[in-house]
C-alpha positions as CSV (number, residue, x, y, z in Angstrom):
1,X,0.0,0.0,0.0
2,X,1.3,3.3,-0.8
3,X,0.6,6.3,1.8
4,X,0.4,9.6,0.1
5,X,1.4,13.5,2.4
6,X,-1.4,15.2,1.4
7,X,-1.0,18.4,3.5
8,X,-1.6,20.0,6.6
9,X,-4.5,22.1,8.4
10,X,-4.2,24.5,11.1
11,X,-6.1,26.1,13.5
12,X,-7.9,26.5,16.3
13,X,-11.2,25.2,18.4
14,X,-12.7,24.2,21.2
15,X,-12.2,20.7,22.6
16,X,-15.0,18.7,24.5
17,X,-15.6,15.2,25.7
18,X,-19.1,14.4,26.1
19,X,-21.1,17.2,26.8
20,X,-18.2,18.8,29.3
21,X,-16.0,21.6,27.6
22,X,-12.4,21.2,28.1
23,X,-11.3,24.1,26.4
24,X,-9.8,26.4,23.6
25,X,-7.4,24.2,21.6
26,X,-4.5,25.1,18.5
27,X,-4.0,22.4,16.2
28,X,-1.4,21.5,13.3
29,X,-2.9,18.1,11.7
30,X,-1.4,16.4,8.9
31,X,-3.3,14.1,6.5
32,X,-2.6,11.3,4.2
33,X,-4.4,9.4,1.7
34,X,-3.8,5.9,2.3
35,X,-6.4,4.1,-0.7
36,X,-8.6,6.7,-2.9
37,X,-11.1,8.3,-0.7
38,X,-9.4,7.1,2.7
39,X,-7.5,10.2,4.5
40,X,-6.2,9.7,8.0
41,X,-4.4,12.3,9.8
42,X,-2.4,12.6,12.8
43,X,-0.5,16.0,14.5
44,X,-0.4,18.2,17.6
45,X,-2.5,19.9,20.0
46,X,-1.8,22.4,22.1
47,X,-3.3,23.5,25.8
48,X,-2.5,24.8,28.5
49,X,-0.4,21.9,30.5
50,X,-3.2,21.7,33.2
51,X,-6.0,20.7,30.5
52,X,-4.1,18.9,28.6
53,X,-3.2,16.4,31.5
54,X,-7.2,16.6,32.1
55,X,-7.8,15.0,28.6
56,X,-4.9,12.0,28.6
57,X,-7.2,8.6,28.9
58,X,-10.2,9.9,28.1
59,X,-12.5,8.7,25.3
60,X,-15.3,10.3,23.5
61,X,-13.1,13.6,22.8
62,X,-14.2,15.8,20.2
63,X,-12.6,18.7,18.6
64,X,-14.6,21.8,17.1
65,X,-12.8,23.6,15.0
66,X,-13.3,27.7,14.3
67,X,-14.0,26.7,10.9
68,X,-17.2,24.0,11.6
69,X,-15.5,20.9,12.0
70,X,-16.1,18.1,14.0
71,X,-12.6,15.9,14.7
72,X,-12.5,13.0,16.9
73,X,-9.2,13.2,18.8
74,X,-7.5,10.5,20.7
75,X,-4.6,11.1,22.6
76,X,-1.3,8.6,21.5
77,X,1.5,7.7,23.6
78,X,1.8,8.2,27.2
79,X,2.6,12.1,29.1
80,X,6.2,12.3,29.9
81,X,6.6,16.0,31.0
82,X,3.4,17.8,33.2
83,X,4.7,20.9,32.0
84,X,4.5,20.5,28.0
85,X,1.7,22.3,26.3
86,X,1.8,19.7,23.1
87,X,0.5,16.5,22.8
88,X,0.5,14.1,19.2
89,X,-3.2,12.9,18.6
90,X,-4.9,10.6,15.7
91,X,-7.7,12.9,14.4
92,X,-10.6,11.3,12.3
93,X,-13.9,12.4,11.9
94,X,-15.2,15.4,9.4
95,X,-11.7,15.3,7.6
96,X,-11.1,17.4,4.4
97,X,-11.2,15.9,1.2
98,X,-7.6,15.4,-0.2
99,X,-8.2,18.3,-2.4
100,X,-8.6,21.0,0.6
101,X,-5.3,19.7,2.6
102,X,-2.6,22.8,2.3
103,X,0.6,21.8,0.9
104,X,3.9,23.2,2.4
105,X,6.2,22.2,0.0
């Protein structure tokens, strides 16, 4: 199978899991096209240190982005530093089409 870069989005939103708000997020997300019509994507979020150790382990997290999308976000890997505002996630959800990803390169 061969993966595909298609981009990057950027931005920022409000994260929430269930119907609790967590808080105002930034987020650099990069997808890829791994079979036609199938983008994954994967990148950073950033908090404040103190919400972002709120959110590590918890399911049903959903990011709301200042342009209308809905993102599911699940936090990888474990927290090493309590003090780091940045955390990699695995975003699906309401995804652009590989046509809207911005290209960098």
């Amino acid at each position: 199978m061969t993966i595909r870069y298609l981009g990057v989005i950027r931005g920022s939103g409000v994260l929430a899991c269930g119907t609790e708000t967590i808080g105002r997020v930034d987020y650099d997300i990069d997808g890829f096209l791994t079979r036609p019509g199938e983008v994954v994507a994967s990148g950073e979020v950033r908090m404040s240190p103190p919400l972002l150790e709120s959110v590590f382990g918890r399911t049903d997290l959903v990011l709301t982005t200042d342009d209308g999308r809905t993102l599911s976000v699940r936090f990888s890997g474990k927290r090493h530093d309590a003090t780091a505002s940045a955390a990699h996630a695995d975003i699906s959800g309401a995804l652009p089409l590989p046509n809207e990803w911005r290209r960098s390169d």
